[in-house]
C-alpha positions in Angstrom: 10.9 7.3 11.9 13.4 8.6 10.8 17.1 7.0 10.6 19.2 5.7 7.8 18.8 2.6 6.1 20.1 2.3 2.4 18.3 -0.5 2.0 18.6 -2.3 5.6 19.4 1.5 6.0 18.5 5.0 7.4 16.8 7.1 8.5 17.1 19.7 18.5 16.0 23.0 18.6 19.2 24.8 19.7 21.3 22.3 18.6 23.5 23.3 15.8 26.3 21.2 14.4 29.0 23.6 15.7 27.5 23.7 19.1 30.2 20.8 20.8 28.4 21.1 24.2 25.2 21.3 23.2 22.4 18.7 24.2 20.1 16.7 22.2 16.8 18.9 22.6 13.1 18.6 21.2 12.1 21.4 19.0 8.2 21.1 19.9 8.6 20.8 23.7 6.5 17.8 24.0 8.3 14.9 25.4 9.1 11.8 22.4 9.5 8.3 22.7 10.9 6.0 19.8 7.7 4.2 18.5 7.5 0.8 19.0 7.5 -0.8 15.5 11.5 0.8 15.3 12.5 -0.5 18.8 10.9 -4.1 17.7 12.3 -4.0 14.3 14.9 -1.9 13.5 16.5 -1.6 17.3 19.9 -3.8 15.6 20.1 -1.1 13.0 19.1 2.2 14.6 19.0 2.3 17.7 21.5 0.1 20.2 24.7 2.5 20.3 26.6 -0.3 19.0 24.4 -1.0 15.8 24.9 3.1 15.3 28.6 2.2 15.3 28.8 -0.5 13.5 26.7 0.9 10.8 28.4 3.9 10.2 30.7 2.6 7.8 30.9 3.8 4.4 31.9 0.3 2.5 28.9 -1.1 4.7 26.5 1.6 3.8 27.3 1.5 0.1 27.3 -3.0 0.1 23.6 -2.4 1.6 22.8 -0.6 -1.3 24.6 -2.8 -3.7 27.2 -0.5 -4.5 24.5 2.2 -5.4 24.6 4.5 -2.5 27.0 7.2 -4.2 24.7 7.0 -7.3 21.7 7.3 -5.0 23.1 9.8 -2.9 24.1 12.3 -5.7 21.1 11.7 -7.7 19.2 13.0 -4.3 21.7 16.0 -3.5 21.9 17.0 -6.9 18.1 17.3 -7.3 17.5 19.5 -4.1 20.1 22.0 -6.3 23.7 23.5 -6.4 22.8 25.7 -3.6 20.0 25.7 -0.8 19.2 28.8 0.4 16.6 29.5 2.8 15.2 26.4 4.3 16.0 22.9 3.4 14.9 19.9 5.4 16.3 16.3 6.1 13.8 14.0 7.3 15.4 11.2 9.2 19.4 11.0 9.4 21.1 8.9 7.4 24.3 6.8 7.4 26.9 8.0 5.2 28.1 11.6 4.4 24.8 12.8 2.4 24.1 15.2 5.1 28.0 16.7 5.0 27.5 16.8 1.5 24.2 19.1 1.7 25.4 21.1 4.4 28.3 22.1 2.2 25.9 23.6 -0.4 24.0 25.8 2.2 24.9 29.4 1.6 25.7 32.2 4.4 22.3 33.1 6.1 20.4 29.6 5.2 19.7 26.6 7.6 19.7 23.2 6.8 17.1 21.3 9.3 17.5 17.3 10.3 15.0 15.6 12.1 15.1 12.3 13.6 13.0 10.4 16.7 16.6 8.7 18.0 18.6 10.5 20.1 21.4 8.4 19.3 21.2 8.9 15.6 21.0 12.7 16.2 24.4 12.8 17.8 26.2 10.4 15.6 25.1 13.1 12.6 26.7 15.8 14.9 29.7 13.8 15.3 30.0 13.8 12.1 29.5 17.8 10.3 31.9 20.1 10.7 32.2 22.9 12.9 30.1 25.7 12.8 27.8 23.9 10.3 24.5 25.5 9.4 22.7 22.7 10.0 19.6 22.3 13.1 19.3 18.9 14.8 16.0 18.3 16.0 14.5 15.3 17.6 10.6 14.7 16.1 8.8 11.8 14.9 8.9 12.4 11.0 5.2 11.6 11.3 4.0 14.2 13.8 6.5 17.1 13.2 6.4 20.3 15.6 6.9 22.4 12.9 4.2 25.9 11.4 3.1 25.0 7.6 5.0 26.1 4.8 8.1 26.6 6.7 10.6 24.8 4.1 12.1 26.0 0.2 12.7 21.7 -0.4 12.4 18.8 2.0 14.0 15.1 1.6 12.8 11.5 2.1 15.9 9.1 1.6 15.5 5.8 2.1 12.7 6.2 4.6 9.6 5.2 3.4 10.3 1.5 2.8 10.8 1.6 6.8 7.1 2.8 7.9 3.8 0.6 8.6 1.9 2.5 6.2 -0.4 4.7 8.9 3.2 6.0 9.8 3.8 6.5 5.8 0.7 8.2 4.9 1.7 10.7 8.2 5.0 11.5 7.3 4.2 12.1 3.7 1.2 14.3 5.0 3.5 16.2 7.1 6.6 16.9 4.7 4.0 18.2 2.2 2.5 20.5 5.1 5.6 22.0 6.1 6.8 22.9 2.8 6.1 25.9 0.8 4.2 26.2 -2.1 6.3 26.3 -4.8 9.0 24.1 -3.0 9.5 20.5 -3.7 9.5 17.3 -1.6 12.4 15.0 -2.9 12.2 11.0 -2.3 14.4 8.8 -2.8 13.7 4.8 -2.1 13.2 1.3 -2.9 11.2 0.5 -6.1 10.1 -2.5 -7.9 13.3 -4.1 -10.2 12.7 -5.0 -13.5 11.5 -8.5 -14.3 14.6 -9.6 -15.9 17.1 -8.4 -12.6 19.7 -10.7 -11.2 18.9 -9.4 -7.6 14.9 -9.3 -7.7 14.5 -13.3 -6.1 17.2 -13.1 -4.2 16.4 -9.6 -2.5 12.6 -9.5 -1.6 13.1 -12.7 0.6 15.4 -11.0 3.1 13.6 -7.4 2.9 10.6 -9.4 4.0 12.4 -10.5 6.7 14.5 -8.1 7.9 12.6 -5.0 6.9 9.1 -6.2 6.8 7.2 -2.8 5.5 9.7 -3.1 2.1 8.0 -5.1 0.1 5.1 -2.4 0.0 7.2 -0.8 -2.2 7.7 -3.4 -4.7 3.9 -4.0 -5.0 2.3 -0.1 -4.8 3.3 3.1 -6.4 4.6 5.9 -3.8 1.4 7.8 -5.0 -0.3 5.3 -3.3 0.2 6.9 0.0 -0.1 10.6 -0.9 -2.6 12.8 0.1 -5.3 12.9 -2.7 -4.7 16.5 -3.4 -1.1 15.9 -4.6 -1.0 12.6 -6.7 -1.1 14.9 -9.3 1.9 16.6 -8.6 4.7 14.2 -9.3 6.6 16.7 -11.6 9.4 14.2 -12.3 10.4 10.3 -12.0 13.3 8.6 -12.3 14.9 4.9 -12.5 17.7 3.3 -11.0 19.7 0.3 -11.3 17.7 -1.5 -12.7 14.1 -0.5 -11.3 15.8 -1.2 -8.1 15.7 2.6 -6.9 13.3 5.5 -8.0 13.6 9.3 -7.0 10.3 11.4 -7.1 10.0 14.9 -7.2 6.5 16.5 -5.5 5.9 20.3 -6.0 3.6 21.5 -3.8 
């Protein structure tokens, strides 16, 4: 889909950050509805204006990710680079101030692009940038984007993955890798199986399975799992987080 969810967390052509009047407007053209798997599951999180509200809380955000959503969310911003010029894409927003954060480290004459299928999610992110941000909202489905091939310099997946039946996972992973150029890199950032010996690991997959039921996927499968054969050799790096809790990836294409 795309909207936030640390962990029970997420994640308009002619809609830039600066533009206060501006309406929510699809990229593509072609008319999107919120696919049903988010409005069954993750309407209490995502979607209801309320559940936007009440999510959008940084204590909340970073106790969903056990106190790991500052680690998590530098580990991703610092791996898409000090700077980002040319073309960097979000895919999905995301609760907290990771977007901010990347728009702050887009240069004069570069664009930072964030896609999401909620309207609502969409313009709690513009609430939140600053004027005159170079930043696009554009509302897509992550796993049909209306967007040429090779358009992007990097592209990130945070905490999005673990949301997704995996037909919708395969997609999405299809279509980040399409749209960036070769050379670039596709940066995800998600769930991961813990280590045997971690406090957290009994406790945890229990209420992922029932409040976020495509989880546990992660836990059991590699993210190679669900890449396109012609790039499960290109997982250039790998790292660990709390624990095996977390795990970023880095694809080059």
């Amino acid at each position: 889909m795309g909207s936030y969810s640390p962990g029970v967390a997420r994640g308009v052509a002619g809609l830039s950050a600066g533009s206060a009047n501006a309406s929510v407007a699809d990229a593509g053209g072609a008319e999107h509805h919120i696919p049903d798997y988010l409005n069954e599951i993750y309407w209490w999180t995502y979607i209801h204006p309320r559940a936007i509200r009440f999510f959008e809380r940084p204590w909340l955000v970073n106790l969903i990710l056990w106190g790991k959503y500052v680690t998590m969310r530098d580990a991703a911003v610092a791996e898409l680079g000090e700077t980002l010029p040319g073309r960097t894409l979000q895919i999905a927003c995301v609760y907290g101030d990771l977007t901010p954060r990347l728009a702050a480290r887009v240069p004069e004459g570069s664009q930072l692009d964030v896609l999401d299928v909620v309207p609502g999610q969409l313009r709690n992110l513009r609430r939140k940038l600053p004027e005159n941000a170079p930043v696009k909202l554009l509302e897509m489905d992550s796993s049909a984007m209306h967007l040429p091939d090779a358009t992007y310099d990097r592209a990130l997946l945070f905490f999005l993955l673990h949301e997704m039946p995996v037909p919708v996972r395969e997609a999405t992973l299809r279509e980040a890798l399409r749209v960036v150029r070769p050379g670039g890199k596709l940066v995800i950032v998600d769930f991961a199986k813990p280590s045997k010996w971690h406090p957290l690991k009994y406790l945890w997959h229990p209420v992922l399975t029932r409040l976020e039921p495509f989880a546990p996927d992660l836990w059991t499968h590699p993210v190679d799992t669900w890449l396109p054969a012609s790039h499960r050799d290109k997982v250039t790096a790998r790292a660990s987080y709390f624990g095996g809790f977390y795990q970023k990836l880095v694809i080059t294409v």
